[in-house]
N, C-alpha and C positions, 0 to 999 in steps of 0.2 A: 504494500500500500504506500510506503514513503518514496518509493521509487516513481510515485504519480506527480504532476503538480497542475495547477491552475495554468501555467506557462505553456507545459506541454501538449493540454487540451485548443488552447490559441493556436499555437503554433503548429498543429495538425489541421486544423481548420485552413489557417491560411495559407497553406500548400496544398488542401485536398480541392477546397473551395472552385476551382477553373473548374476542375473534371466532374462534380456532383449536382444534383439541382436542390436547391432548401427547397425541399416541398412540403406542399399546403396542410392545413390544420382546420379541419371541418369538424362538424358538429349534427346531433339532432333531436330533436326537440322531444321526439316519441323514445328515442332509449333516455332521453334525460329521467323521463318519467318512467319509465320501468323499472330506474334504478335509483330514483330518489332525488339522485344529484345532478352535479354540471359537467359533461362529460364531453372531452377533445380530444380528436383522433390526428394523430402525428402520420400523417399515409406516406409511409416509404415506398408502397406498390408506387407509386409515381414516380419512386426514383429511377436512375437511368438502369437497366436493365431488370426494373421492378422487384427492387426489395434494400432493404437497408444497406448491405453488405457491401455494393460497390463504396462506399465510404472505407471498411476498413482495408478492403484489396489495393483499392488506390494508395492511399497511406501506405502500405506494409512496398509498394512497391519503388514508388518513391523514396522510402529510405533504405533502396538498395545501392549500392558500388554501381557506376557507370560498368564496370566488369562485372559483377554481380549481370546485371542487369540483359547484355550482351550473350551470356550462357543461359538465361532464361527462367521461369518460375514454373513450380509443381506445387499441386495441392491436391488433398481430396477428398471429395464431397458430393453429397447425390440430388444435390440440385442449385440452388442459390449462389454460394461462396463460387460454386464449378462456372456458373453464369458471370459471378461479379468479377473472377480472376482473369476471366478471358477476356470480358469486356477493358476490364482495367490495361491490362498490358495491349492487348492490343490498341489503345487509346497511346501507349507511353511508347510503341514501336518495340515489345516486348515478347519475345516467344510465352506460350503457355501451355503446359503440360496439365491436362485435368484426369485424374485415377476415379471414375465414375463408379458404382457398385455396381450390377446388370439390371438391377432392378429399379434403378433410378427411373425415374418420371419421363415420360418419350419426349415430350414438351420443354423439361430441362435440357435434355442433351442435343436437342434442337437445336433450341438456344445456345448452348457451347460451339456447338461448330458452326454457327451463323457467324460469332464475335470471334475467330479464329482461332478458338483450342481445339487443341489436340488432343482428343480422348483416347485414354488407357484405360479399358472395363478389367473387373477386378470379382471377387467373389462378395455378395453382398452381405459382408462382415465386418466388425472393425480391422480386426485382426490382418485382414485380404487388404483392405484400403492400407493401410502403414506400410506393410510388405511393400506393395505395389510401387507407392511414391517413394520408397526406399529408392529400391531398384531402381525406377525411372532417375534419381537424382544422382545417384551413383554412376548411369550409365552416362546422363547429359549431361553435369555440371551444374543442372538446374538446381535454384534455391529453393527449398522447402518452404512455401506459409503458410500456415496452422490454419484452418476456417474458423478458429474461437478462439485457440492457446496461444495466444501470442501478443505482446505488447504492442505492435503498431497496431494490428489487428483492432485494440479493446480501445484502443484511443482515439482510430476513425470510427467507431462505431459508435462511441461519446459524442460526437457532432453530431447529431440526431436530435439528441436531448437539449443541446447547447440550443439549437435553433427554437424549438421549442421553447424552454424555458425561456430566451429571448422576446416571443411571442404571448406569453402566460406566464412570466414570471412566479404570478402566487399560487400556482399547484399545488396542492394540497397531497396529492398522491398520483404518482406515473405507474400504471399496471406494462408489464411488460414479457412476451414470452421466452420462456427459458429451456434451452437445448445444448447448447456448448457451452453456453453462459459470457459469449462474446460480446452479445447487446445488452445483457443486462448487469453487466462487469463497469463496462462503459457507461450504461445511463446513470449508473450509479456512482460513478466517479463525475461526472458533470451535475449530477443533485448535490455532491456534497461540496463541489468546487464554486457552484453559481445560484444555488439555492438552497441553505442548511434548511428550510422549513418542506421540503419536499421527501415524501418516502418513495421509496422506490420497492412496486411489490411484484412478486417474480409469478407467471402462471404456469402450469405441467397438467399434460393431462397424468390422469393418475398411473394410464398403461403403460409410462415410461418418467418415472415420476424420482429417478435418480439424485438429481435437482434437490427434490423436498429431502428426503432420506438423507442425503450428503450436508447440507443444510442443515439438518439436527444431528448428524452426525459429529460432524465436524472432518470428515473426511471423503474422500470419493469413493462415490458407490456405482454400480451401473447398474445393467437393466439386465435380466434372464431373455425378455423376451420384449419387442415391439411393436406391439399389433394395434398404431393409431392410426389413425388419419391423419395425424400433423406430420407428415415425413419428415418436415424441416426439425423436428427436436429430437429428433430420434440419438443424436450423439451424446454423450456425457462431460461434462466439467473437467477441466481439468488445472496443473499445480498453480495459474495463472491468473485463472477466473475464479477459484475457490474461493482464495483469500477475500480479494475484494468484496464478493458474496457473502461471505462472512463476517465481514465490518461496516459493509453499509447497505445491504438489505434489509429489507423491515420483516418481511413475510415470505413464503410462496404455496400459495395456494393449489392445490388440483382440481380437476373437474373431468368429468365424463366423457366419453365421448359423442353420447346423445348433445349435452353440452355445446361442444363443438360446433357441433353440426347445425343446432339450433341458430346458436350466436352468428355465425357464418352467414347462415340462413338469413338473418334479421338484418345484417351489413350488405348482403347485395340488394333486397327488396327495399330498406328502407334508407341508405344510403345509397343505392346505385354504385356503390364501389366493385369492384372483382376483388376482391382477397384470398387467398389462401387458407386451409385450414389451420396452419401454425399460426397466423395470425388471429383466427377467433376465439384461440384462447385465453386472450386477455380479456377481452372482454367476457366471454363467460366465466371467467373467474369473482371479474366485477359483477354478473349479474351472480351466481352464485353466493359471494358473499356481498348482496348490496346494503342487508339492512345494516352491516357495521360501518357504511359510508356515506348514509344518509346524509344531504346538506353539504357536501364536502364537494372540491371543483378538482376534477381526476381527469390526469393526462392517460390516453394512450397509444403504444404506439402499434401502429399496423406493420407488419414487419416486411410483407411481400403482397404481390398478385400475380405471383407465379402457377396459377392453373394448370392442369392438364384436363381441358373443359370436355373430353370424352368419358373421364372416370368421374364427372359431380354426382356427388350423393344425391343431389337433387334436379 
């Protein structure tokens, strides 16, 4: 945590700031009342290649060696980070190495090789994915970055919040979903850097609910099995994002995945947004527990609108 500061949340910002868009912060008047309170939605689906992440791929790539940079980036991930990495490098004239699991999103991997990665499919494990980008980094020279565990990573993913709170300074509470714990490492370092009156509350669904367990734990826990619909949080914590989690998160809530699907449900019909299901589970967290937030002005952030619109549950 003391390896953070207020400087270096600025100072990622104004290096990522060309390549990212501040996107918009909407509202609506029927979940205000479903949930008591006043409720703004921070839509990263708007960001450039629709989801939060191209902030901290940006940043992680940036603060690479012009030689660094010349041999190339590897990561891997089954949907998002795999989109944000390729987009990011290929913006910066950067080779990109993506280790996809086989069972990633069709829609995802679309997207990777639209923005010029180069897919490596892998067995849909963790285990398979680390092997993989091993290998791959081993054989090209390519740099390794973490889709969560990693410092430039947690600090472009703080810029989210920072814009935010810029926008609604007096939040009262930012609901936010937690899966590698990259975005919520980050939002929680720009609440405590630019708004000490703001908590930051983590969501999981319960099927992959590592997150909460590790959180009361006090150490990293994983998951036996995966079986949600939020593909995006399928991953677990790690030695990077703990800590932070563990000194300035307030809560992390679970929820169903009836839930999910609900909340989801109520974000494209009554805001017109597309989102993802990793994203409505911040909000069904907040409707799940809304009577403890009654009266309270609650940020959240939407993390993607990364669809694969042939599997909607609905």
């Amino acid at each position: 945590m003391e390896d953070y500061s207020k400087k270096d949340l600025l100072e990622c910002y104004r290096l990522i700031e060309p390549y990212i868009h501040n996107t918009p912060v909407m509202s609506s008047r029927l979940i205000d009342e479903i949930v008591g309170a006043k409720v703004y939605f921070k839509c990263e689906n708007f960001q450039r290649m629709g989801a939060y992440k191209m902030r901290g791929a940006t940043h992680a790539i940036l603060r690479l060696s012009s030689d660094q940079r010349a041999k190339g980036v590897v990561t891997h991930s089954s949907g998002n980070f795999a989109q944000a990495l390729a987009l990011a490098a290929q913006s910066l004239g950067v080779t990109a190495h993506i280790v996809m699991p086989s069972d990633a999103p069709a829609v995802k991997k679309s997207a990777v090789i639209n923005y010029g990665g180069r897919i490596v499919e892998c067995e849909p494990n963790l285990e398979a994915r680390k092997a993989m980008a091993d290998k791959v980094a081993s054989e090209t020279g390519a740099s390794f970055l973490h889709p969560s565990n990693d410092r430039d990573v947690i600090l472009g993913q703080g810029t989210a919040c920072m814009e935010f709170l810029k926008e609604h300074p007096d939040l009262d509470f930012i609901f936010v979903p937690v899966g590698g714990g990259g975005l919520i490492a980050g939002t929680a370092l720009a609440a405590n850097f630019f708004s000490k009156g703001t908590k930051v509350i983590g969501a999981e669904p319960f099927e992959v609910d590592d997150a909460y367990r590790s959180f009361h734990s006090g150490h990293i826990e994983t998951n036996l099995t995966t079986n949600t619909m939020a593909d995006g949080l399928k991953t677990i914590l790690g030695d990077q994002t703990l800590p932070i989690i563990l000194r300035l998160v307030d809560r992390i809530i679970r929820v169903e995945e009836k839930e999910i699907l609900s909340a989801m449900r109520l974000i494209w019909e009554r805001m017109k947004l597309v989102v993802e299901p990793s994203s409505a589970v911040a909000l069904a967290a907040l409707i799940r527990s809304s009577q403890e937030y009654t009266n309270s002005k609650i940020g959240i952030i939407i993390s993607g609108g990364n669809v694969d619109l042939s599997k909607l549950s609905f």
